[in-house]
C-alpha positions as CSV (number, residue, x, y, z in Angstrom):
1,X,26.2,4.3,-41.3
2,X,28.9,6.6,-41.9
3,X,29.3,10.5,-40.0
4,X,32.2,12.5,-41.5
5,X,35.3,10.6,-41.0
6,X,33.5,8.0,-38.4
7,X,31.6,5.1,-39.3
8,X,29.2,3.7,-37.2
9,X,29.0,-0.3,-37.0
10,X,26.9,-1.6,-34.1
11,X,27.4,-5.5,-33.3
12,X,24.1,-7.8,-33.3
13,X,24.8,-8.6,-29.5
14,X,25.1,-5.2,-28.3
15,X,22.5,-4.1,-30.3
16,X,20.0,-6.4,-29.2
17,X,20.8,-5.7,-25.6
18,X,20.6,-2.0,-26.0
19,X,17.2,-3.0,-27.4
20,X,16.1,-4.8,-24.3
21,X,17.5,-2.6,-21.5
22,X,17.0,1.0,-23.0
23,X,12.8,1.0,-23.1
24,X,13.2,-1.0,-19.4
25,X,15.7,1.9,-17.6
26,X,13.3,4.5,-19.1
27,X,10.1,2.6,-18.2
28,X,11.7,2.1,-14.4
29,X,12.0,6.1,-14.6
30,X,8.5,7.0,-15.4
31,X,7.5,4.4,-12.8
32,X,9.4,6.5,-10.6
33,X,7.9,9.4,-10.9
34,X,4.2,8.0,-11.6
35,X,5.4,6.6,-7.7
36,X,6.1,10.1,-7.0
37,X,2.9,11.6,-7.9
38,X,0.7,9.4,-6.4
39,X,2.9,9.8,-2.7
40,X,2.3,13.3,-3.0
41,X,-1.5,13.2,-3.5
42,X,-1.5,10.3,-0.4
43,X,0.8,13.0,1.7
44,X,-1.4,16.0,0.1
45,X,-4.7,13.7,1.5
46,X,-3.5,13.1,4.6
47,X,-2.8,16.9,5.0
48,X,-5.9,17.7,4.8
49,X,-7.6,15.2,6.6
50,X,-5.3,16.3,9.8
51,X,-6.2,20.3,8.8
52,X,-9.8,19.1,8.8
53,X,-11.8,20.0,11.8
54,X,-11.6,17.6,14.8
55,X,-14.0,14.5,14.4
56,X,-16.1,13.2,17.4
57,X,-15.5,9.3,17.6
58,X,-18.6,9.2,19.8
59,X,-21.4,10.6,17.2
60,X,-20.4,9.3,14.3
61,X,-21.9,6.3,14.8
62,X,-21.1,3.1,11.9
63,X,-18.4,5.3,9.9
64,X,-16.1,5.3,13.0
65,X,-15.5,1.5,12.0
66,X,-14.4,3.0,8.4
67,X,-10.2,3.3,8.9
68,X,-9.6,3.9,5.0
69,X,-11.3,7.7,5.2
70,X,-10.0,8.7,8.9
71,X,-6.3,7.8,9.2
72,X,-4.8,11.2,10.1
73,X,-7.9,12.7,10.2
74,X,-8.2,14.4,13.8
75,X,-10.1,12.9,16.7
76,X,-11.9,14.1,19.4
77,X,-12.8,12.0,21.7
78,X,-15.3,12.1,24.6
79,X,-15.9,9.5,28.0
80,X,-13.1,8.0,30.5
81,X,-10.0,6.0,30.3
82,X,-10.0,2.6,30.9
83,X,-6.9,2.4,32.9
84,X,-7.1,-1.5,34.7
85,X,-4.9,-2.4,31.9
86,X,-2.5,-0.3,30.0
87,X,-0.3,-2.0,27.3
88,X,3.1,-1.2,26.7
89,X,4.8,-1.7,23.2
90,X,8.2,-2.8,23.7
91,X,11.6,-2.0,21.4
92,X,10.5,1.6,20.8
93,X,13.9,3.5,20.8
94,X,13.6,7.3,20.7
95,X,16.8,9.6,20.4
96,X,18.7,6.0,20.9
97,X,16.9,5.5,24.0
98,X,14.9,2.3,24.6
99,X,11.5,2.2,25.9
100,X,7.8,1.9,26.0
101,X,5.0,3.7,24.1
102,X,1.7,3.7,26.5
103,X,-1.0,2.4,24.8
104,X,-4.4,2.9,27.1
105,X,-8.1,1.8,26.6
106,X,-10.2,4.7,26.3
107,X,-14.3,4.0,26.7
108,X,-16.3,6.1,24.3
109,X,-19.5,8.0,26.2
110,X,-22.7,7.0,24.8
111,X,-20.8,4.6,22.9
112,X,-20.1,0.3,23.6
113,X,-17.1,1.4,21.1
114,X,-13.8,1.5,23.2
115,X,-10.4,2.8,21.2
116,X,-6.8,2.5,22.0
117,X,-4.8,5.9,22.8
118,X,-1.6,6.2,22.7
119,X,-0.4,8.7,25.4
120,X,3.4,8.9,24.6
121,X,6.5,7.3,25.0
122,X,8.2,6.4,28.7
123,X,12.0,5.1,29.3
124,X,12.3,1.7,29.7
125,X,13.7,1.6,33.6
126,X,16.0,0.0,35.6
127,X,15.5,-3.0,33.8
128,X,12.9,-4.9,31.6
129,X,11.9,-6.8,34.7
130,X,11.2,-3.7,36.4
131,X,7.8,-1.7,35.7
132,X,8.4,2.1,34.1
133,X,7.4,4.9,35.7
134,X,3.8,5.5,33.6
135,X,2.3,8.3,34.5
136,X,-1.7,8.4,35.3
137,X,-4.0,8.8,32.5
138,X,-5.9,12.7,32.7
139,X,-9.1,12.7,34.3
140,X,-10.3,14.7,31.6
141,X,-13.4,13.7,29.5
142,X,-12.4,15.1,26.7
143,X,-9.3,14.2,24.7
144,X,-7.7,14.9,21.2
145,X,-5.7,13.6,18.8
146,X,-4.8,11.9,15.1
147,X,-5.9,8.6,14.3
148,X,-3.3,6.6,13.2
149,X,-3.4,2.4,11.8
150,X,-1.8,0.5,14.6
151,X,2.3,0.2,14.7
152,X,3.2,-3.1,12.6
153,X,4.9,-5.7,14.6
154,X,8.5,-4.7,14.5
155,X,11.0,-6.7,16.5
156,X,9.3,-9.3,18.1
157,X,11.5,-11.5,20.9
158,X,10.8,-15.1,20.4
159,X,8.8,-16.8,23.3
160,X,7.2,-13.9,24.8
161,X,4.4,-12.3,23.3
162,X,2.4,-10.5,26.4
163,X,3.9,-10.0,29.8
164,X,2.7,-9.0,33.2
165,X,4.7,-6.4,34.8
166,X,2.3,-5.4,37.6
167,X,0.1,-2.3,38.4
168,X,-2.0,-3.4,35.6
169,X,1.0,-2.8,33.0
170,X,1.6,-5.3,30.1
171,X,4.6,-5.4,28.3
172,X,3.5,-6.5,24.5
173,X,5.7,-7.2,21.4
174,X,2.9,-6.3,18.9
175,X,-0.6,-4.6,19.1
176,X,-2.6,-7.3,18.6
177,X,-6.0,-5.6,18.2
178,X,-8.3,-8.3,17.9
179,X,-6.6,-9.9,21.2
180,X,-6.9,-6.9,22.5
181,X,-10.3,-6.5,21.9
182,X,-10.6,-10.9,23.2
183,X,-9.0,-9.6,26.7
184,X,-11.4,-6.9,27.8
185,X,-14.6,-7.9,26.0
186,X,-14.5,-4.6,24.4
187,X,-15.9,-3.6,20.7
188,X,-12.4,-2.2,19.8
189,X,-11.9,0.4,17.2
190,X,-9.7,-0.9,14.2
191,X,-7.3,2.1,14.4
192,X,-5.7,3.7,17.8
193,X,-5.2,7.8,18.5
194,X,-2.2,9.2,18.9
195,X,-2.6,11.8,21.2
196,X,-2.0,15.8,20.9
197,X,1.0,17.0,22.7
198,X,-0.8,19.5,24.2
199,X,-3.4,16.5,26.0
200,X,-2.3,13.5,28.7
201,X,1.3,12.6,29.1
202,X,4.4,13.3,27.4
203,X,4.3,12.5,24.0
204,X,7.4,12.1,22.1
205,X,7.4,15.1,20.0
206,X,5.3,16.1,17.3
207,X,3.8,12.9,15.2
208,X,5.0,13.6,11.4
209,X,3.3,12.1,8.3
210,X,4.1,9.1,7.3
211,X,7.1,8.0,4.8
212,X,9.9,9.7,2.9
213,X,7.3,11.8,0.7
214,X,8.2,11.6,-3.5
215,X,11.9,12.8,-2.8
216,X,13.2,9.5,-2.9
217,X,11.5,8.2,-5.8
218,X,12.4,11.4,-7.8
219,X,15.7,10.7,-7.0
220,X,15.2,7.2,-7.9
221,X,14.0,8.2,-11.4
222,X,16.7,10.4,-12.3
223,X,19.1,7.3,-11.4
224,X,17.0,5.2,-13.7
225,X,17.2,8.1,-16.5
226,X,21.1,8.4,-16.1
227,X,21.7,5.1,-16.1
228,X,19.3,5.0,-19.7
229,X,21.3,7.7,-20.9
230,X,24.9,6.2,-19.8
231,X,23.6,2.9,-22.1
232,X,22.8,4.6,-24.6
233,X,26.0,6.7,-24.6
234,X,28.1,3.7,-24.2
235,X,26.1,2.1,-26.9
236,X,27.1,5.1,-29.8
237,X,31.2,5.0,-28.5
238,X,31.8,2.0,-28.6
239,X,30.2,0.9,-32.4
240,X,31.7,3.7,-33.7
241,X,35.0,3.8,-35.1
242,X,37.1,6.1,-37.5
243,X,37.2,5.5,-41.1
244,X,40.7,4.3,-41.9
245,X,40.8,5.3,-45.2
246,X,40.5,9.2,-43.6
């Protein structure tokens, strides 16, 4: 194919590998942004479950068993902390701090149901060996807050899975739910609450939404589209060439 004074001669190799890679870097780009989309219409659901009014764990009978509709929904929550045992989660750093995030059985009124609450974070101490200053779960009956699925495992230290640390504190390297549940004979909920900052303890700060929203995978896409467009540039300078007898 000849241009003016260029003529342009692509080779079978590079040719065929164009082929191949140009439709893949493009398709990797709309996948992008089709990633994109649907993280801002999870984000944009999650939004408004937590703008929704607050939702009573203890009336709403069967459906409270239902995690899929009411992560980040708001809870409210009536009856009495079950404070004989509180759990601790371990290797939860905060402003590079290490320590504890409270985790404390809370007994639905009217209800068998019983959900786990998490009431904040707490420095780890002294020492690991040493209990942290927890402080008291509220007397109040009534309590608020987001539901949330539980933390996933994290770092867990080999050879110790629950530990007793006294006062009725026990140090665990994942929330086990189900074990949980085995423990104190209760009919856990499959979700726990983070709790409002304005309620019980001293949570740290206030809970964001989950993930990096569709920044990252726009950005992601426009990598995949430069790179497309870098191929294809490459492709058209280097099988071109100037017509010698010009």
């Amino acid at each position: 194919m000849r241009a003016g004074k260029y003529d342009f001669r692509p080779g079978l190799w590079p040719s065929l590998a164009t082929a191949l890679l140009l439709p893949l870097l493009i398709g990797l780009g709309f996948w992008q942004l089709d990633r994109a989309d649907q993280k801002q219409a999870l984000l944009d659901a999650y939004q408004s479950r937590r703008e929704a009014p607050a939702l009573d764990l203890a009336s709403v009978g069967a459906r409270a068993f239902d995690p899929r509709t009411l992560v980040w929904r708001r809870a409210r929550l009536r009856g009495e902390y079950l404070a004989g045992e509180q759990y601790l989660l371990d290797n939860q750093v905060v402003k590079g701090e290490a320590g504890y995030r409270i985790y404390t059985p809370f007994q639905l009124a009217g209800r068998e149901a019983v959900v786990l609450v998490n009431r904040g974070w707490v420095p780890l101490g002294a020492s690991r060996d040493t209990p942290p200053q927890v402080p008291p779960p509220s007397r109040d009956k009534v309590q608020t807050g987001i539901i949330k699925q539980p933390p996933s495992a994290g770092l867990v230290l080999e050879g110790e899975t629950v530990r007793e640390l006294g006062d009725g504190l026990l140090r665990v390297q994942r929330l086990d739910l189900d074990a949980i549940a085995r423990r104190g004979d209760w009919r856990l909920l499959p979700y726990v609450v983070r709790l409002d900052a304005s309620g019980d303890s001293k949570p740290a700060g206030k809970w964001p939404l989950p993930g990096f929203g569709p920044t990252r995978h726009l950005a992601y896409a426009f990598q995949w589209f430069a790179l497309a467009a870098v191929l294809l540039i490459l492709y058209l300078v280097l099988n071109t060439r100037r017509n010698e007898h010009d």
